[in-house]
C-alpha positions as CSV (number, residue, x, y, z in Angstrom):
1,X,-19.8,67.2,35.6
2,X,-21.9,69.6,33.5
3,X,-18.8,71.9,33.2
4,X,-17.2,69.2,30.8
5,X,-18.5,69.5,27.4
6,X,-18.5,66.0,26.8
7,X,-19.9,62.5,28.0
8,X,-20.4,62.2,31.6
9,X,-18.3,59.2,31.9
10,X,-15.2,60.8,31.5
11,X,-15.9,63.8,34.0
12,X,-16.8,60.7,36.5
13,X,-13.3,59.1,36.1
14,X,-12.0,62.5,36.7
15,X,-14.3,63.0,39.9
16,X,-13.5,59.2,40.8
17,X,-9.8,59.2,40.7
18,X,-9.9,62.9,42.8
19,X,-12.2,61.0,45.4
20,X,-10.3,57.6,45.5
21,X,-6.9,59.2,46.3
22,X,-8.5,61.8,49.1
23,X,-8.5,58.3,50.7
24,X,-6.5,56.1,50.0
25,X,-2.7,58.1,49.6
26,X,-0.2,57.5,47.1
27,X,3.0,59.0,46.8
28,X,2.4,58.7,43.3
29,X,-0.8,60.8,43.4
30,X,0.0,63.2,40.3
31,X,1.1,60.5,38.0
32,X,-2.3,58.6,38.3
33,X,-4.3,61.7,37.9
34,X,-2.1,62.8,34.8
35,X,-2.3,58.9,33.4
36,X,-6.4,59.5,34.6
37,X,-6.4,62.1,32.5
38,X,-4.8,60.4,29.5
39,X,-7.0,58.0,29.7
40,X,-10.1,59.8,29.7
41,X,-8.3,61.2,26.7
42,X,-7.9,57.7,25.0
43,X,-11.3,57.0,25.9
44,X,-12.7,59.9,23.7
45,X,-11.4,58.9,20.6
46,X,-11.0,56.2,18.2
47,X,-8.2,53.3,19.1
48,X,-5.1,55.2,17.6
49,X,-3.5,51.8,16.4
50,X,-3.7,50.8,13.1
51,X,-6.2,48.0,12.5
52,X,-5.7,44.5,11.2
53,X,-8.7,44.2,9.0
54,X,-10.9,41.2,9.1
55,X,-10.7,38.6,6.3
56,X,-14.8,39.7,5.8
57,X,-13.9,43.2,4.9
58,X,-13.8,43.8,1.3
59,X,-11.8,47.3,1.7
60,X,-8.6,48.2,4.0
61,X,-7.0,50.9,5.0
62,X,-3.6,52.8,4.7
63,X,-2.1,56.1,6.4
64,X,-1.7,59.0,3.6
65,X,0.7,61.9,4.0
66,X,-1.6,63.7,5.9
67,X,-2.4,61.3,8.4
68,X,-5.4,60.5,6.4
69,X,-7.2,57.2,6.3
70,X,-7.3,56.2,2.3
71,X,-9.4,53.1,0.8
72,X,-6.6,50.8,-0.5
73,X,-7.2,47.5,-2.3
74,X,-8.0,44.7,-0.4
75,X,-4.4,43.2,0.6
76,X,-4.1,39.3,-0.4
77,X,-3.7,37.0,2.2
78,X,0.1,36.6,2.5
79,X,-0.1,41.0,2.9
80,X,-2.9,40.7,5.3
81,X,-1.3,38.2,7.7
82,X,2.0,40.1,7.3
83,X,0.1,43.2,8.4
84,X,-1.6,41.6,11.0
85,X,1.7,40.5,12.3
86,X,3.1,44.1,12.5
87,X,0.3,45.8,14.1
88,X,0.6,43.1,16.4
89,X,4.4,44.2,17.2
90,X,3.8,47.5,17.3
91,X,1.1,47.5,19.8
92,X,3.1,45.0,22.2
93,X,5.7,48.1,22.4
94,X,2.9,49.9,24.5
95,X,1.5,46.6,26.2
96,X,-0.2,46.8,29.6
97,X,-2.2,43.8,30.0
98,X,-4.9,44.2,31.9
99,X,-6.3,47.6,30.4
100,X,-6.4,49.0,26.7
101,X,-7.3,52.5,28.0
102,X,-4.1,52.6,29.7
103,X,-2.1,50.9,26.9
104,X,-3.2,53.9,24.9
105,X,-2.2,56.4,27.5
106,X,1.2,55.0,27.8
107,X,1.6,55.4,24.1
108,X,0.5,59.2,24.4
109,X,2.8,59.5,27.0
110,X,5.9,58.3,24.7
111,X,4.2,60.5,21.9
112,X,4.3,63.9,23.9
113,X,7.9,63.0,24.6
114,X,9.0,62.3,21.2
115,X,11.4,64.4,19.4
116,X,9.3,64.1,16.1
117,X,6.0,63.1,17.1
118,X,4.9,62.1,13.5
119,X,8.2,60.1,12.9
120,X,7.1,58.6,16.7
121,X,3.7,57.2,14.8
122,X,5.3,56.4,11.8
123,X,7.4,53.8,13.7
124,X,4.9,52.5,15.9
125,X,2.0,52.2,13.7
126,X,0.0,54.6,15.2
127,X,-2.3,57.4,13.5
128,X,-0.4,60.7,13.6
129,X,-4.1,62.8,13.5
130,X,-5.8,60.7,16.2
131,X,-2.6,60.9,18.2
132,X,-2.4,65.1,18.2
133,X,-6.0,65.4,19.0
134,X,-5.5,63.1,22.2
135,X,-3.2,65.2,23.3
136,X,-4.9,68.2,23.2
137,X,-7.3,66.7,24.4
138,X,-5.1,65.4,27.3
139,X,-4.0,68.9,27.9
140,X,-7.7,70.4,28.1
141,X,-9.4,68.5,30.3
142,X,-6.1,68.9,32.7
143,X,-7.0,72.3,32.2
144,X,-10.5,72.4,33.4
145,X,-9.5,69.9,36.4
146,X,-7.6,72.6,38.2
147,X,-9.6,75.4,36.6
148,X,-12.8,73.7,38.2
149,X,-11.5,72.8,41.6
150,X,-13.1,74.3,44.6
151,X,-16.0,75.8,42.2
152,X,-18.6,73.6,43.6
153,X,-18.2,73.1,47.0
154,X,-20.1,70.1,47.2
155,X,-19.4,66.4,47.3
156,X,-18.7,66.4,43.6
157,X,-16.0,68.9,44.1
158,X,-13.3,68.5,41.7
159,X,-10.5,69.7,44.3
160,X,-6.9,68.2,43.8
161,X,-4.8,69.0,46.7
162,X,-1.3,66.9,45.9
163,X,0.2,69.5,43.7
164,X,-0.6,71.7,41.1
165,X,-1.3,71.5,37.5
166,X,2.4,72.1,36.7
167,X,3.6,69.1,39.2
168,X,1.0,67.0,37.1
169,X,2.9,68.0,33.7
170,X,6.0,67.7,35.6
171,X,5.5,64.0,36.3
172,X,3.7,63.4,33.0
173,X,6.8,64.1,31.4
174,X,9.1,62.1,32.7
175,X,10.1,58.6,31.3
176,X,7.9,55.6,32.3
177,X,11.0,53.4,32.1
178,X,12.2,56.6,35.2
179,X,9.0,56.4,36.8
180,X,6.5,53.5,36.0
181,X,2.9,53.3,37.5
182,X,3.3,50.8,40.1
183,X,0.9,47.8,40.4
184,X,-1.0,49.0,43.0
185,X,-1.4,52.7,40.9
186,X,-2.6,50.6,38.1
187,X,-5.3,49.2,39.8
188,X,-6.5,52.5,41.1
189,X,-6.5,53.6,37.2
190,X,-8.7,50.4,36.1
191,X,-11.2,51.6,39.0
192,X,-11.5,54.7,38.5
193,X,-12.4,53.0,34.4
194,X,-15.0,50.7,35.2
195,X,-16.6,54.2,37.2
196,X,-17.2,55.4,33.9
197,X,-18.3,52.5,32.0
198,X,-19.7,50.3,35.0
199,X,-23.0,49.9,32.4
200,X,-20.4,48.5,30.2
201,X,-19.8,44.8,31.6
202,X,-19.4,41.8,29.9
203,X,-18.5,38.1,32.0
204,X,-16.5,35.4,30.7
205,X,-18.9,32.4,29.6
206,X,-16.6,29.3,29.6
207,X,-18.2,26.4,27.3
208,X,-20.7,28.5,25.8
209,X,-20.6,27.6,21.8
210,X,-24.1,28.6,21.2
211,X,-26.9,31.5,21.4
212,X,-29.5,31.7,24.4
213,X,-32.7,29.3,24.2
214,X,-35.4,31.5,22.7
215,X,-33.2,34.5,21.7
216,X,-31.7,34.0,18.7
217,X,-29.9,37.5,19.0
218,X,-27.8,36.4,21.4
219,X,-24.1,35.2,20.7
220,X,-20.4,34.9,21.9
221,X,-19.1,38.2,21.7
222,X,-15.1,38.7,21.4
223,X,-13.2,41.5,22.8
224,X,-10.3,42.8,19.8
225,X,-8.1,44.6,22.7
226,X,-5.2,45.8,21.7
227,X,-2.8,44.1,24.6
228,X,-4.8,42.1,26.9
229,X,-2.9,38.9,27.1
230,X,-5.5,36.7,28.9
231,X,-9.6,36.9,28.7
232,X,-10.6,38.5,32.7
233,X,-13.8,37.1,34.4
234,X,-15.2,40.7,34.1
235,X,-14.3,43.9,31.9
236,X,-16.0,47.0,31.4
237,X,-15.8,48.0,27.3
238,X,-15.8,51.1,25.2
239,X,-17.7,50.3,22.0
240,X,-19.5,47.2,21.2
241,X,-18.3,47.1,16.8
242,X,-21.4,45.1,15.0
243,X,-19.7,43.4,12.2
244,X,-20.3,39.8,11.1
245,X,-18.6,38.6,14.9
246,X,-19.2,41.6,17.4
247,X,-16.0,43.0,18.9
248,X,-15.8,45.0,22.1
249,X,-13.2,47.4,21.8
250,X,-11.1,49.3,24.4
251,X,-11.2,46.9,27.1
252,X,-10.0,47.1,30.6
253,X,-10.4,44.3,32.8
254,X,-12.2,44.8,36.4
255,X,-13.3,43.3,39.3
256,X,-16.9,43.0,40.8
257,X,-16.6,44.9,43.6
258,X,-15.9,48.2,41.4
259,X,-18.8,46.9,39.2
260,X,-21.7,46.8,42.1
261,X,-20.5,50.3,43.4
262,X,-20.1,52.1,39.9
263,X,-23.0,50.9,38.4
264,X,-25.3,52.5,41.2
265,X,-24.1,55.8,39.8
266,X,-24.5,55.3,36.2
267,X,-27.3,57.1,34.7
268,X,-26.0,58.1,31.1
């Protein structure tokens, strides 16, 4: 995992997925590495969707030309809830409700395969900058998968045997509505997440409307995801956002299983 210049939690999804499939086949093996990869992608960088702003901010935010993000006047409420209300519609467009990361790699998919990639974000509220570097991104650490299999020779080696890196692309390429991730293929992708951020957990509290006894620190914590219709029993997160009510961000609900073997291995 040292060959990837960056976090080791995204080189272990990549091991993970690579490892998963050498046992458990899937027809579809070069669509879940490539939607793997995507979201490793995702995972690296801010949420691409524009943000409804919380009614604490006293700033929000607007797209310039450039792709930019610009300080705008804080909108009044009529604009904010009207904004709210479209972010909210353009993020159900990529909707996959059990896992952000993979709501996000679903949109990059429909991005790379856009005639006009900027007129792509322009329409679905989505940040035309943050967008291109994900799928460089996307493109580089597909790269250094093949490039880096068979180097090691070890237990950690990165080998894909399904296909090459072109048959990847190839399948990457084609239309979800073509050739969808299956259920069963979307599970293996929400696995091979919570092996990345299995230090990440949070559990679903039900009645809980106050802090611990003697910690005054500790609070309800809400999960902003961008398509999760229903609130799991367990899900690893990305970021934990300390505003005036903490957010977890990037969300991808798991089960406890994956969470007892995954978080043996964490040591970031």
């Amino acid at each position: 995992m040292a060959r990837y210049p960056m976090s080791p939690r995204h080189p272990r999804m990549l091991l993970t997925v690579i490892q998963v499939l050498s046992k458990k086949k899937s027809s579809g093996a070069n669509l879940v590495l490539a939607y793997a990869v995507a979201a490793a992608a995702a995972l690296s960088l801010s949420n691409p969707f524009v943000r409804q702003f919380e009614d604490s901010h006293k700033e929000s935010h607007d797209l310039n030309e450039n792709g930019n993000i610009k300080v705008i006047d804080k909108l009044e409420k009529p604009g904010r809830k009207k904004l709210k209300e479209t972010v909210k519609m353009f993020r159900e467009n990529f909707s996959n409700p059990s896992s952000d990361a993979l709501s996000v790699a679903f949109a990059l998919q429909c991005y790379e395969l856009a005639e006009s990639p900027v007129e792509f974000c322009n329409a679905n509220g989505l940040h035309p900058k943050t967008m291109e570097e994900m799928s460089k991104l996307r493109k580089q650490l597909l790269h250094l998968v093949f490039n880096q299999s068979g180097v090691s020779g070890d237990e950690n080696d990165l080998s894909w045997t399904f296909g090459s890196r072109e048959d990847v692309e190839h399948v990457w390429k084609v239309s979800h509505s073509k050739n969808p991730l299956s259920l069963y293929e979307e599970e293996l992708l929400r696995q091979v997440i919570c092996a990345g951020w299995a230090d990440r957990v949070a559990k679903r509290i039900r009645g809980s409307s106050g802090s611990s006894e003697g910690d005054g620190k500790v609070h309800a914590v809400r999960h902003q995801a961008c398509m999760l219709k229903e609130t799991p029993e367990y899900l690893v997160y990305n970021e934990l956002i300390q505003t005036s009510r903490p957010y977890m961000h990037d969300v991808t609900s798991v089960k406890t299983d994956w969470i007892v073997e995954y978080a043996r291995r964490c040591h970031v």
